[in-house]
N, CA, C and O of each residue as an XYZ file, in Angstrom:
536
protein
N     -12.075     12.653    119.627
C     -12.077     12.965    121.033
C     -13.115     14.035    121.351
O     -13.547     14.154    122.497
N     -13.514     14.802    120.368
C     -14.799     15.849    120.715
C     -15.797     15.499    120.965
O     -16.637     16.146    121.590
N     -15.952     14.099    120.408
C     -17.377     13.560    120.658
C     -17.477     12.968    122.205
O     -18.458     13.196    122.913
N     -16.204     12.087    122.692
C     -16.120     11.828    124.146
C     -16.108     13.123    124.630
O     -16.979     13.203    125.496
N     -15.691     13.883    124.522
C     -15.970     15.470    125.562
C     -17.409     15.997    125.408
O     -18.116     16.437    126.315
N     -17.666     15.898    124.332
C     -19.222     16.502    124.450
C     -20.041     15.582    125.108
O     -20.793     16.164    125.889
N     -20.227     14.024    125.091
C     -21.339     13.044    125.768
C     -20.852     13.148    127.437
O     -21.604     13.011    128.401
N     -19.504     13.407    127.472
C     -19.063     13.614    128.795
C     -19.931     14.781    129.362
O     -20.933     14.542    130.037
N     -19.515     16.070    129.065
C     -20.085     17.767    129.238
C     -21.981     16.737    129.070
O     -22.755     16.622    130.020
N     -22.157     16.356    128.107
C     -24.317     16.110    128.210
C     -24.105     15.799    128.998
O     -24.266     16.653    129.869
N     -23.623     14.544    129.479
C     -24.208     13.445    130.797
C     -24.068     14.733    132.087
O     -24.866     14.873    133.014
N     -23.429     15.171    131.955
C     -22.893     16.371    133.818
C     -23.593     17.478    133.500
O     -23.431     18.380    134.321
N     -24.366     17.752    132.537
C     -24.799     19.273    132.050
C     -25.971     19.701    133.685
O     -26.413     20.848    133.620
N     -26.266     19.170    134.541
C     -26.755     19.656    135.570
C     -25.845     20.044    136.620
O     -26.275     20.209    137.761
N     -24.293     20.250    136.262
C     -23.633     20.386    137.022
C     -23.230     21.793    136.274
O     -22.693     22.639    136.990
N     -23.392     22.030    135.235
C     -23.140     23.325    134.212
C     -24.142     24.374    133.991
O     -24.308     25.228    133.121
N     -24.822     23.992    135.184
C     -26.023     25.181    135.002
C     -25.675     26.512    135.166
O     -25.266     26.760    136.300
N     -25.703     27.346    134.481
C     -26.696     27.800    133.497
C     -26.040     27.635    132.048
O     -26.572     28.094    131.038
N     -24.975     27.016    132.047
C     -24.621     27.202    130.356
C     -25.659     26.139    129.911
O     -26.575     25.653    130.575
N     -25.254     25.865    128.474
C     -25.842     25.583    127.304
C     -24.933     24.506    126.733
O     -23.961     25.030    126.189
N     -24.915     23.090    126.668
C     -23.706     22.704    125.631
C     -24.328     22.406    124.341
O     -25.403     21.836    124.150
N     -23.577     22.829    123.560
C     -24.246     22.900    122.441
C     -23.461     22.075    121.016
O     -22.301     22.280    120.660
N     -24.135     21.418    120.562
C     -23.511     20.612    119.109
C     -22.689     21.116    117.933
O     -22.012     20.561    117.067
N     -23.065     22.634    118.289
C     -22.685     23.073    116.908
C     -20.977     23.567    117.269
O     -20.333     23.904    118.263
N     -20.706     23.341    115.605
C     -19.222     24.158    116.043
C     -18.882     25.714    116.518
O     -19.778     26.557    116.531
N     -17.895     25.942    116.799
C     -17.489     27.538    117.556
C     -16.605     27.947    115.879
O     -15.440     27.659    115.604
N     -17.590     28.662    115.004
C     -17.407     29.405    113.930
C     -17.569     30.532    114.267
O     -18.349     30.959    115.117
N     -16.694     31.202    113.490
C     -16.529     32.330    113.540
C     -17.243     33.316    112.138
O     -17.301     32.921    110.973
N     -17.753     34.714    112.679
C     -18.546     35.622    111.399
C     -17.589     36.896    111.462
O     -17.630     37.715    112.380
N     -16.886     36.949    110.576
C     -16.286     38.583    109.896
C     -15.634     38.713    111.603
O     -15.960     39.561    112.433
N     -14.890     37.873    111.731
C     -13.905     37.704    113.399
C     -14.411     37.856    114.814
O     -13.813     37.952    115.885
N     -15.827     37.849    114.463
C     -16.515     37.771    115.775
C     -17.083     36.270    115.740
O     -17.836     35.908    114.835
N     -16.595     35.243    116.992
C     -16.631     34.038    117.283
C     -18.320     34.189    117.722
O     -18.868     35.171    118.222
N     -19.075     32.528    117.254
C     -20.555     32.772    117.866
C     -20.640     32.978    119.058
O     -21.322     33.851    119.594
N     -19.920     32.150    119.600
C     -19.978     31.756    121.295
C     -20.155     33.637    121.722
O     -20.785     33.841    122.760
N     -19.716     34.701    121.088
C     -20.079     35.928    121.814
C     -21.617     36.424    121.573
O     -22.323     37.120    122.303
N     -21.919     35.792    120.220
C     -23.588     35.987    119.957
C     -23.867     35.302    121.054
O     -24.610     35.826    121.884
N     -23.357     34.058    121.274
C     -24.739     33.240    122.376
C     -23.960     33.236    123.262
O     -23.118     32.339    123.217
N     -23.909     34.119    124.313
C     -23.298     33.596    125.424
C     -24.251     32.656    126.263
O     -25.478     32.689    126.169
N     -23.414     31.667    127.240
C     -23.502     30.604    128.681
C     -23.504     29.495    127.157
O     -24.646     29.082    126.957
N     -23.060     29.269    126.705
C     -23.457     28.417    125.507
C     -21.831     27.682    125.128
O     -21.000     28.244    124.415
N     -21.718     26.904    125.504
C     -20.429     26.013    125.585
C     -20.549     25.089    124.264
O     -21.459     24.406    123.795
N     -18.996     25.425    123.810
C     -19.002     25.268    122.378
C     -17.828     23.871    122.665
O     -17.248     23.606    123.718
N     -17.746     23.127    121.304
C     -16.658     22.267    121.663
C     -16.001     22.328    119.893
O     -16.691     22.288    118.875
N     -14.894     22.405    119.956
C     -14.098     22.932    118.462
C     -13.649     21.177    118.277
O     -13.720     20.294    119.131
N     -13.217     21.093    116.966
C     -12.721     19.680    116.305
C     -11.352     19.510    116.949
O     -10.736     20.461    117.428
N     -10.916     18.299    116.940
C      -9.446     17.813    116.812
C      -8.199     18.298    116.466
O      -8.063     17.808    115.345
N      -7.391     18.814    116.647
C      -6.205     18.845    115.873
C      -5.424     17.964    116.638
O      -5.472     17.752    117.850
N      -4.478     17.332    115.516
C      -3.539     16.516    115.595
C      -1.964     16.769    115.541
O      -1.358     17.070    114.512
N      -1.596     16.662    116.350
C       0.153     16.664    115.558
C       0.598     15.226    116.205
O       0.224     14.499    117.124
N       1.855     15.237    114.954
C       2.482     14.200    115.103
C       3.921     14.302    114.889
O       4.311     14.640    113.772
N       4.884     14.018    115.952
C       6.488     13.902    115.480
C       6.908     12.515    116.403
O       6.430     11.795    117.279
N       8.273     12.677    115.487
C       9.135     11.206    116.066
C       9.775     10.892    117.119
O      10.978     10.720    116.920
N       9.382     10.735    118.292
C       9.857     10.455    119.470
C      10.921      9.193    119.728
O      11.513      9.071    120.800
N      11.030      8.596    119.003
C      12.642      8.107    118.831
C      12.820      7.062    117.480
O      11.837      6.695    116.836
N      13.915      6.729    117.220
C      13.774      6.444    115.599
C      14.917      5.024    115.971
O      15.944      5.061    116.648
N      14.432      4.106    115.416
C      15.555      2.643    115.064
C      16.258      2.627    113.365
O      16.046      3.170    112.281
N      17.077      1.762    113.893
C      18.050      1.586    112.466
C      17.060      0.699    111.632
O      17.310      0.926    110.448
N      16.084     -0.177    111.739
C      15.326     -0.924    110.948
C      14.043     -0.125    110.792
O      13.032     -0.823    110.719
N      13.866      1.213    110.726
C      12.930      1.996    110.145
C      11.902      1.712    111.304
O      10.784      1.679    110.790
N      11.842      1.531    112.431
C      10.581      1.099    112.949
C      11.155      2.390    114.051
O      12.243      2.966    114.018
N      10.157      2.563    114.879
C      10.579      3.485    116.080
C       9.081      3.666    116.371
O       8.274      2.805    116.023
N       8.639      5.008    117.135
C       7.795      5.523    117.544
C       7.440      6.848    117.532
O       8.323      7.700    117.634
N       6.080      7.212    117.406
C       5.297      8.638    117.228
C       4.889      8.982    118.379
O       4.384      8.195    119.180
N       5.079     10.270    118.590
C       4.589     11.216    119.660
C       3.125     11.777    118.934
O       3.018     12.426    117.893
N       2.074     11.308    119.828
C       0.718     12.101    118.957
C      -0.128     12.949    120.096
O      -0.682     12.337    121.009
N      -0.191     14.224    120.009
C      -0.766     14.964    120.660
C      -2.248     15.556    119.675
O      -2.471     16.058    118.574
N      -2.863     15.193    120.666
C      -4.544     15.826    120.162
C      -5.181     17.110    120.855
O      -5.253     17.024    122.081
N      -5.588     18.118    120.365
C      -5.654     19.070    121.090
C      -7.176     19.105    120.766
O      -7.546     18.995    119.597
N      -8.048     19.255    121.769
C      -9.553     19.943    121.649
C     -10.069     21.089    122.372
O     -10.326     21.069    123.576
N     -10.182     21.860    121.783
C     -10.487     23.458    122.302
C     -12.571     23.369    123.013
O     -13.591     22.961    122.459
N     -12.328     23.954    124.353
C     -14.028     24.275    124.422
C     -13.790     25.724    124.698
O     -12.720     26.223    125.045
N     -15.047     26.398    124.479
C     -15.431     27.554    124.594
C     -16.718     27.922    125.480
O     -17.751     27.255    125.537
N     -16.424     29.211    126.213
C     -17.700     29.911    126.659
C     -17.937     30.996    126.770
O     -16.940     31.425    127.351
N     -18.729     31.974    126.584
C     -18.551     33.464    126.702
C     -19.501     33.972    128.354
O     -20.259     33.065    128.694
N     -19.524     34.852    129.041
C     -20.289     35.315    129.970
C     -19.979     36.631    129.969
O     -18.984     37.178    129.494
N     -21.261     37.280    130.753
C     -21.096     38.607    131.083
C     -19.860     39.239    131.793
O     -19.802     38.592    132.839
N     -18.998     40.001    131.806
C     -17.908     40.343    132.610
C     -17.904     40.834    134.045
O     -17.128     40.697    134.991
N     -19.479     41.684    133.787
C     -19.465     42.292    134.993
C     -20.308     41.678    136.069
O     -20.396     42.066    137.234
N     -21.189     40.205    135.254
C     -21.525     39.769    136.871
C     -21.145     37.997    136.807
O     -21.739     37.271    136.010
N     -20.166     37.503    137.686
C     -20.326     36.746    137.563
C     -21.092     35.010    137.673
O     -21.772     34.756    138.667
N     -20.923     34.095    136.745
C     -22.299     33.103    136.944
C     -22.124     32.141    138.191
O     -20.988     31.909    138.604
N     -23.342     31.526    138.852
C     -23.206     31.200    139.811
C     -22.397     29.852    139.559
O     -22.466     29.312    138.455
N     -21.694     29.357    140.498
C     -21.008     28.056    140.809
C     -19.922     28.243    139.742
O     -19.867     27.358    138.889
N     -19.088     29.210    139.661
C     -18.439     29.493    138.062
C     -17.117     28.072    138.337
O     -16.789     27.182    137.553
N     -16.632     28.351    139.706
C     -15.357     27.493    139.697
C     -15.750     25.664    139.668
O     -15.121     24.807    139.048
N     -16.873     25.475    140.474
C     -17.619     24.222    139.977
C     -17.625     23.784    138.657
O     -17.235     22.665    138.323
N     -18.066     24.652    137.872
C     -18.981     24.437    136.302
C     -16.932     24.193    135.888
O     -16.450     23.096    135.604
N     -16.249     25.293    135.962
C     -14.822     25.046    135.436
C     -14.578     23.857    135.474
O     -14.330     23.235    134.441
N     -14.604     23.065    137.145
C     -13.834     21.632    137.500
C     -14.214     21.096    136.131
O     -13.478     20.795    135.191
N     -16.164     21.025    136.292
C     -16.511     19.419    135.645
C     -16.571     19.842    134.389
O     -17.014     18.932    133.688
N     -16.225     21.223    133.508
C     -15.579     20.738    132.479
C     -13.918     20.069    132.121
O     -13.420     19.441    131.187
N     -13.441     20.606    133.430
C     -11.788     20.316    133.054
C     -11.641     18.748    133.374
O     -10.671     18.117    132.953
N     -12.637     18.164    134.127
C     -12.739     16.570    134.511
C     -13.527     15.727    133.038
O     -14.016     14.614    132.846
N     -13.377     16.585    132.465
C     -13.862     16.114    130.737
C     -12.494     15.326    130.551
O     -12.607     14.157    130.185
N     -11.320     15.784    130.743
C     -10.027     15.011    130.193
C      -9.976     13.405    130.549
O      -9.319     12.585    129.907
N     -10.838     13.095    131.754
C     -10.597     12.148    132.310
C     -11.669     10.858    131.756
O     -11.591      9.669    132.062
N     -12.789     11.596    130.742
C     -13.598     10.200    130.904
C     -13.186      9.206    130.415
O     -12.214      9.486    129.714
N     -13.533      7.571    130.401
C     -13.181      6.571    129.982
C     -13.618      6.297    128.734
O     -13.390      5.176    128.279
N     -14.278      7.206    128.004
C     -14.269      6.745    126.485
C     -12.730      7.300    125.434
O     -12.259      7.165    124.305
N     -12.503      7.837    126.493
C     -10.840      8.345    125.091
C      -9.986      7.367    126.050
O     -10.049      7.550    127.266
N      -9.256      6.417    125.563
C      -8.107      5.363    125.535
C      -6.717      5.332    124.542
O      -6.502      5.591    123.358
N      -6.132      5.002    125.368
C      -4.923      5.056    124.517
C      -4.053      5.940    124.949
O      -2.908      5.587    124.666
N      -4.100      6.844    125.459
C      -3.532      8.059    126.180
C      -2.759      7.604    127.621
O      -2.922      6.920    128.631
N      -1.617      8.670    126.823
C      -0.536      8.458    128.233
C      -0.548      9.695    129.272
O      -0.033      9.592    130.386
N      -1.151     10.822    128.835
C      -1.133     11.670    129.288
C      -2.546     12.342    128.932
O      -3.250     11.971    127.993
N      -2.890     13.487    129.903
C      -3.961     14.293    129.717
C      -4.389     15.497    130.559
O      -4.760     15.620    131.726
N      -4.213     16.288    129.601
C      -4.322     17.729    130.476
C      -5.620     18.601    130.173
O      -6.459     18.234    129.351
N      -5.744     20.060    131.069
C      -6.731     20.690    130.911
C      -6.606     22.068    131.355
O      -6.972     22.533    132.435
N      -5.963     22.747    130.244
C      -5.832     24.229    130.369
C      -6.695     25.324    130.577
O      -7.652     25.179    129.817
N      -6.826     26.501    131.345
C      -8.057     27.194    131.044
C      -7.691     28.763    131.295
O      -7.291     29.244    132.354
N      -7.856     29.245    130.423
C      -7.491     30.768    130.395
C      -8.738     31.530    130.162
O      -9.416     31.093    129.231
N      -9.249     32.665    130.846
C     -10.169     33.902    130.920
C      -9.489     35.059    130.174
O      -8.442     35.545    130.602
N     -10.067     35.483    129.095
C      -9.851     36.676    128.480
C     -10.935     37.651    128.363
O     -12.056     37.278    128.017
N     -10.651     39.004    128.657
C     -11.754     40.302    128.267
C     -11.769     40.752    127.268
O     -10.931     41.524    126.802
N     -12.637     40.385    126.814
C     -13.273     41.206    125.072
C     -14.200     42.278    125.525
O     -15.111     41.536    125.892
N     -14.565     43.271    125.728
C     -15.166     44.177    125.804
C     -16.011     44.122    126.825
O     -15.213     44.130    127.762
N     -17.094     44.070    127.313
C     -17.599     43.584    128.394
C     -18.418     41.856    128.323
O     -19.574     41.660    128.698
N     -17.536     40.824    127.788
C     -17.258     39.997    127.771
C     -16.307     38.980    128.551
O     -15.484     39.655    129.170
N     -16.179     38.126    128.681
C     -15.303     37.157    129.203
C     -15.280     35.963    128.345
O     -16.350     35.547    127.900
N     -14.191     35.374    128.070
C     -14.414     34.507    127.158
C     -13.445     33.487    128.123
O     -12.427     33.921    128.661
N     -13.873     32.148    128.264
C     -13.328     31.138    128.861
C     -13.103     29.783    127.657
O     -13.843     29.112    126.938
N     -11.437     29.878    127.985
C     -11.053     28.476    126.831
C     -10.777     27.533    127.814
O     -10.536     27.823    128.986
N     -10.812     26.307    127.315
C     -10.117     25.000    128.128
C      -9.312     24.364    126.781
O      -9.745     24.343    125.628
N      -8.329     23.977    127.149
C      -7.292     23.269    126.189
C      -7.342     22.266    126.508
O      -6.687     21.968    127.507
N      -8.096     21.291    125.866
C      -8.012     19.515    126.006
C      -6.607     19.473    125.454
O      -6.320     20.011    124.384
N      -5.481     18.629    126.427
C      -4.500     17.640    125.382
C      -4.198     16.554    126.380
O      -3.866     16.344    127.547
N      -4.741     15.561    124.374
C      -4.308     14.285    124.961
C      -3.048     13.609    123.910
O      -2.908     13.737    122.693
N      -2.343     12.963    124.770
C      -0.680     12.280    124.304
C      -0.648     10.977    124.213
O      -0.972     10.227    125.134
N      -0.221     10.583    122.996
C      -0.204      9.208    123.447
C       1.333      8.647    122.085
O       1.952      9.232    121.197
N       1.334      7.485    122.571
C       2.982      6.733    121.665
C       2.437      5.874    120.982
O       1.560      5.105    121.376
N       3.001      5.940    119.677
C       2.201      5.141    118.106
C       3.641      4.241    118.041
O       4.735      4.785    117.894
N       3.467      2.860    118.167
C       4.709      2.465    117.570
C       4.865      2.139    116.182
O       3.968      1.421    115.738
N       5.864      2.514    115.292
C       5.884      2.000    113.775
C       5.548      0.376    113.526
O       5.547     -0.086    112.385
């Protein structure tokens, strides 16, 4: 699903001006994340998966609850902020919606602002849900 969020984020990247989307992963050095080296530079983190049993039959068959979570990242200056900031937010949070991830019953798009020093760091929480039958 990172890869549909990132070709999503390229194709709109004139709608994300002035960030940066960028290929590489959001690694971290001795607990300082890159995304604070490079800020306007929008990071997109891997997959995680979970999986539990959303209801169970007597003939071993039933169904999986599978939630996929994909983290993006961005850092900016704190004290001034970038132009069109709530724009650039939408059309990343309208990342949940493109038509290359299928299968999904659900799909959300979280986004929390935190201050690191005179920093801002902006997450979006991709999750997508979907039912696996045995």
């Amino acid at each position: 699903m990172r890869t549909a969020i990132l070709d999503y984020l390229k194709a709109n990247k004139r709608y994300l001006t002035p960030l940066i989307v960028s290929d590489h992963l959001p690694w971290e050095d001795n607990g300082a994340r890159i995304s604070h080296h490079n800020k306007k530079h929008l990071y997109v983190d891997l997959d995680q998966v979970q999986q539990a049993a959303a209801f169970d039959t007597l003939n071993y068959k039933g169904g999986i609850d599978e939630t996929t979570v994909v983290r993006a990242y961005f850092v900016t200056d704190a004290k001034q902020t970038i132009p069109n900031f709530e724009t650039i937010l939408q059309v990343i949070k309208d990342a949940r919606l493109t038509t290359d991830i299928t299968g999904v019953i659900q799909r959300t798009c979280q986004v929390t602002n935190v201050f690191v020093g005179d920093l801002v760091e902006t997450e979006f929480e991709f999750s997508f849900r979907k039912l696996i039958n045995n």
